[in-house]
C-alpha positions in Angstrom: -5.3 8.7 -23.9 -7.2 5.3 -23.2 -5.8 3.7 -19.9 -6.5 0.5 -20.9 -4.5 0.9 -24.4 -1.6 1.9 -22.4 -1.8 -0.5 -20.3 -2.3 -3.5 -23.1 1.4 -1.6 -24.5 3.1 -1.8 -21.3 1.8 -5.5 -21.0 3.1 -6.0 -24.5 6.4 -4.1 -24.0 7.0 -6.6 -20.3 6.3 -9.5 -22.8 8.7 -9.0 -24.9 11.2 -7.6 -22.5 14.9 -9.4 -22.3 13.9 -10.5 -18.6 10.6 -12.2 -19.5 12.1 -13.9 -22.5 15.2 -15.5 -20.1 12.3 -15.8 -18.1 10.8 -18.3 -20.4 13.9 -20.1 -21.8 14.8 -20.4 -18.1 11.0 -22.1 -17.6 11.5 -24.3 -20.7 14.7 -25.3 -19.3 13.5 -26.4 -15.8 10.5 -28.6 -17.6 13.1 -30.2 -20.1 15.3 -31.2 -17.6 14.4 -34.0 -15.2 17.0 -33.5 -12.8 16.1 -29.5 -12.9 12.4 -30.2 -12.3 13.3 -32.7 -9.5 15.4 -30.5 -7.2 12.7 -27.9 -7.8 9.7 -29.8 -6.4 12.0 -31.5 -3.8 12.7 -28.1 -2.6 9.2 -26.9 -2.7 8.5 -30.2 -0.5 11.0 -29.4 1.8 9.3 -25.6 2.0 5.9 -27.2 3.0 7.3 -29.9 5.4 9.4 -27.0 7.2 6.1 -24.9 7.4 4.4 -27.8 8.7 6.6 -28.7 10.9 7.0 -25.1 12.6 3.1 -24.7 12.3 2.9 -28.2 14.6 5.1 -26.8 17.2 7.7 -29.9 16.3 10.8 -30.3 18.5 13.9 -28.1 17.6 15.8 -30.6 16.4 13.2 -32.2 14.1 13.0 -28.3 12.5 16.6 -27.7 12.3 17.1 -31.1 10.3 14.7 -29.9 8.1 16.3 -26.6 8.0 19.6 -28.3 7.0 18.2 -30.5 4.2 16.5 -27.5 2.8 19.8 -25.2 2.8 21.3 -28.0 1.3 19.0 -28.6 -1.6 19.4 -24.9 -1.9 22.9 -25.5 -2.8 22.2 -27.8 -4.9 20.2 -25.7 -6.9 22.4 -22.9 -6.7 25.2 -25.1 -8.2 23.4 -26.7 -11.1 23.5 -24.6 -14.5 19.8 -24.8 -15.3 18.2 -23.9 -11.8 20.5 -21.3 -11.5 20.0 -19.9 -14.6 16.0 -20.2 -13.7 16.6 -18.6 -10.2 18.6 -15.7 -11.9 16.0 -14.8 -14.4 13.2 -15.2 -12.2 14.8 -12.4 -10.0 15.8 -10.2 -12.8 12.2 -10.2 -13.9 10.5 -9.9 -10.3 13.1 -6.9 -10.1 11.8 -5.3 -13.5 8.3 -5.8 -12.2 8.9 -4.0 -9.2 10.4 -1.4 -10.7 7.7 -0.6 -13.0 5.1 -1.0 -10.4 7.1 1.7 -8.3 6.8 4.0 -10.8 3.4 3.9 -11.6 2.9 4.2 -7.7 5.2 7.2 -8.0 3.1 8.7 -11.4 -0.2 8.3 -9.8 1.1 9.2 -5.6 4.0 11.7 -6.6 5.4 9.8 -3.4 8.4 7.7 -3.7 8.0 3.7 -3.0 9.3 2.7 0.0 12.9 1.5 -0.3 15.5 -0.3 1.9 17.4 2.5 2.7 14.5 4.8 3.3 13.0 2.0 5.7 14.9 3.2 8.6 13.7 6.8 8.4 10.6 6.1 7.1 9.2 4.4 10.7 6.6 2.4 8.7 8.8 -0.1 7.8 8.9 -1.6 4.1 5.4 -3.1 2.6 
């Protein structure tokens, strides 16, 4: 058994998964649609300006207005069809990725991936 063969199959087998296909549709969607690709990037703005802003040390108030626009561009995205259906997809996939990855931790470890409900017994916390 070649490890890399098995590898290119599970590669193959994530590429044409139901996830990575919404996955793409969901991509297509967001660079089709103006308004979809706008309140992506003016959220990902509003991301670095709130980093920047709490990296600089700015006044509460200045970071909590940022805050507030940020949630509310959240909502925004959360109530239009097409960044919703990319936000959706994009966790769906990120969840089957993690799920694979946990069990080949598991195969090659025999130890269980940390998990939320194990974090509290575990000590270590989640990685």
């Amino acid at each position: 058994m070649d490890i890399v063969t098995k590898a290119k199959e599970l590669g193959k087998m994530i590429g044409e998964s139901e996830e990575m296909t919404n996955l793409k549709k969901a991509e297509a969607g967001i660079e089709q649609d103006p308004k979809a690709g706008t309140l992506m990037n003016d959220y990902k703005l509003l991301q670095i300006e709130m980093v920047r802003a709490t990296k600089e040390n700015r006044p509460k108030d200045v970071i909590e207005e940022i805050k507030g626009r940020l949630l509310a561009k959240q909502e925004e995205i959360n109530q239009y069809e097409t960044t919703l259906f990319y936000l959706e997809s994009k966790t769906k996939f990120d969840k089957l990725m993690k799920n694979v990855n946990d069990v080949i931790i598991f195969a090659i470890s025999g130890e269980e991936p940390c998990s939320p409900h194990k974090c509290s017994s575990c000590g270590g916390g989640c990685k």
